[in-house]
Every structure is written in C-alpha cells, then in structure tokens.
N, C-alpha and C positions, 0 to 999 in steps of 0.2 A: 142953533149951534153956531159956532166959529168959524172963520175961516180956518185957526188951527185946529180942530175939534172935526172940519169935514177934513181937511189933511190925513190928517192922523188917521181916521177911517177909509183914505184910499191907500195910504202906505200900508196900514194894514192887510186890506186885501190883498194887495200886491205879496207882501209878505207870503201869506198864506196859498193864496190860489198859483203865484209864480213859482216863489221860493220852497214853497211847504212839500210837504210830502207828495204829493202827484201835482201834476205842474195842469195847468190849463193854459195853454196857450193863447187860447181866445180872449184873456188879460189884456194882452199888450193892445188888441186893437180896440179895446175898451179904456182904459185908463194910460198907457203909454201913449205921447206925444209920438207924432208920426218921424221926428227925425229925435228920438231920444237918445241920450248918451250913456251905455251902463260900460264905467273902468272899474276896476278892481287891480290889485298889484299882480294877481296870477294870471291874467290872461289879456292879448291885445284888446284893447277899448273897442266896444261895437256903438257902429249909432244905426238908429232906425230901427223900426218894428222888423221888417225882415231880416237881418244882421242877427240881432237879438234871438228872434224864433230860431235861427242856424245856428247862435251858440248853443241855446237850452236844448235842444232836438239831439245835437251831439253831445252836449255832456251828459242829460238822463239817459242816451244809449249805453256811453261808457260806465255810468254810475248808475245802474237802473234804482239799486235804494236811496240817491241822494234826495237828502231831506234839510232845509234849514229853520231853525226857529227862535223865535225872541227870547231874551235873556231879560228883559227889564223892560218899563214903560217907555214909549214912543215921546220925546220929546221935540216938542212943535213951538218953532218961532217964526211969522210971516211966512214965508213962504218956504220954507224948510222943517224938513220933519227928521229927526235924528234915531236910528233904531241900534240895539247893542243884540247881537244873534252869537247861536253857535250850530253847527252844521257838518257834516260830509255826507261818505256813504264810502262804498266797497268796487273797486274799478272788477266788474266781469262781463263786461264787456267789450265792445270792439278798440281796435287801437283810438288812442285818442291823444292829440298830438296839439293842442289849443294853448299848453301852457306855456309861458316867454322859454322856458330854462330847456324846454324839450318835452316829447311824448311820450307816450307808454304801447309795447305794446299791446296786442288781444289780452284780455283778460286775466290780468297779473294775479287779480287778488288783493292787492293790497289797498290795506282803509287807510281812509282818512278823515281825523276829526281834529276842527280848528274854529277861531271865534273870530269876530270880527265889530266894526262900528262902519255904519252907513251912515251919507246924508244926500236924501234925495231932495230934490229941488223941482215943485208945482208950481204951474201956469192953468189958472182955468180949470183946475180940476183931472188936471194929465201930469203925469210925471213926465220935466222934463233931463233928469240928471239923475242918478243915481250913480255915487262916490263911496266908493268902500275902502278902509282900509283894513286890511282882515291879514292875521299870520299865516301868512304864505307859506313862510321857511318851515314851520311845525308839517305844512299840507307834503310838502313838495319832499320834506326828508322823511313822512310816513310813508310815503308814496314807491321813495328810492330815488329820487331826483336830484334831492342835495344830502350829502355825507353829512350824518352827525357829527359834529367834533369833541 
C-alpha cells in the first residue's frame, strides 16, 4: 500500500471509532499524536490527547446520540487526507457550554444536523491536525444559539 492508501485507513478509523456512532476513546492514544490539534469553527481548538478526550467526554454527555459520517471518498495527498461528513445528534443531556457563541442548558432537546469538510494532517502514521470547516450557523440556529433570519 501507499503512504496515501495507509493515510486514508487511519483517517478512517479515526472517522469511525472517534467520530462514528459510539466514540472509543482509546483512538486518540492509538493513532492521535500526543500534542495534536483538533479546530473546528464551533468550538475553542483543543491540542493533546487529553484536551481532546475532555472535549469528546463532554460533548457525547450532552449529545448522547452524536454520530458523524462520511459523505464521499477520502481524498489523500502526501500527507493530508481530505474527508466530506455529515453528522449531529439530539442535546438530552447535561448543560453544555463548549460552543464560541454560548451554551446550552440541561437537556434542551434540540437536534442538530449539519455537514462539513476536514483536512487532517499525518506524521508517522499519527494524526497530527485535524482542520474542519463544518456549518456552524445551520448547528448553532438548530440548536437556538443563532436567530434565523
């Protein structure tokens, strides 16, 4: 295989066992670089595997259904792997206060479904960047965060 071809199969995983329906934790200390960067436009940028485990731990609390998944093939060049997803889930959970714009509190109820494009960035076979830009404003005015206009 490739170096893009073993890429493409750890973003994958990551995909799946991070992002996918029930989260495994045990990922990040597998395939995440020990000081890795995940931004995204909805919530402050985490670096490190512990940062990281603290985001996901709270937000599967507040979103217990959140689930994301691929929309199209993984496209991989040197050392970038590009993925296009679509995801939410249902906040009945505890408050949860991660997002720039403000938090939510206990268990609103309200879903949210929105799409996005990634581009994660391996070193050695660890991701060390994952870069999202995902619609925010669809998440955050399902949510009740931002006013439709």
């Amino acid at each position: 295989m490739s170096l893009q071809d073993d890429n493409k199969a750890i973003v994958g995983r990551w995909f799946t066992d991070f992002w996918g329906e029930t989260c495994n934790l045990g990922v990040i200390d597998e395939i995440a670089a020990p000081d890795m960067l995940l931004k995204y436009s909805l919530h402050a940028p985490r670096r490190g595997r512990q940062d990281i485990k603290a985001f996901m731990t709270d937000f599967r609390a507040a979103f217990p259904d959140l689930k994301f998944w691929g929309t199209a093939d993984l496209i991989a060049e040197g050392d970038l792997v590009v993925g296009q997803w679509q995801g939410g889930g249902t906040h009945t959970g505890p408050a949860f206060s991660d997002f720039l714009v403000g938090g939510l509190p206990a268990n609103t109820g309200r879903t949210m479904h929105f799409t996005g494009i990634t581009v994660l960035k391996l070193e050695d076979g660890k991701i060390v960047e994952e870069i999202g830009l995902d619609d925010g404003v669809a998440a955050l005015t399902q949510l009740g965060l931002l006013r439709a206009s």
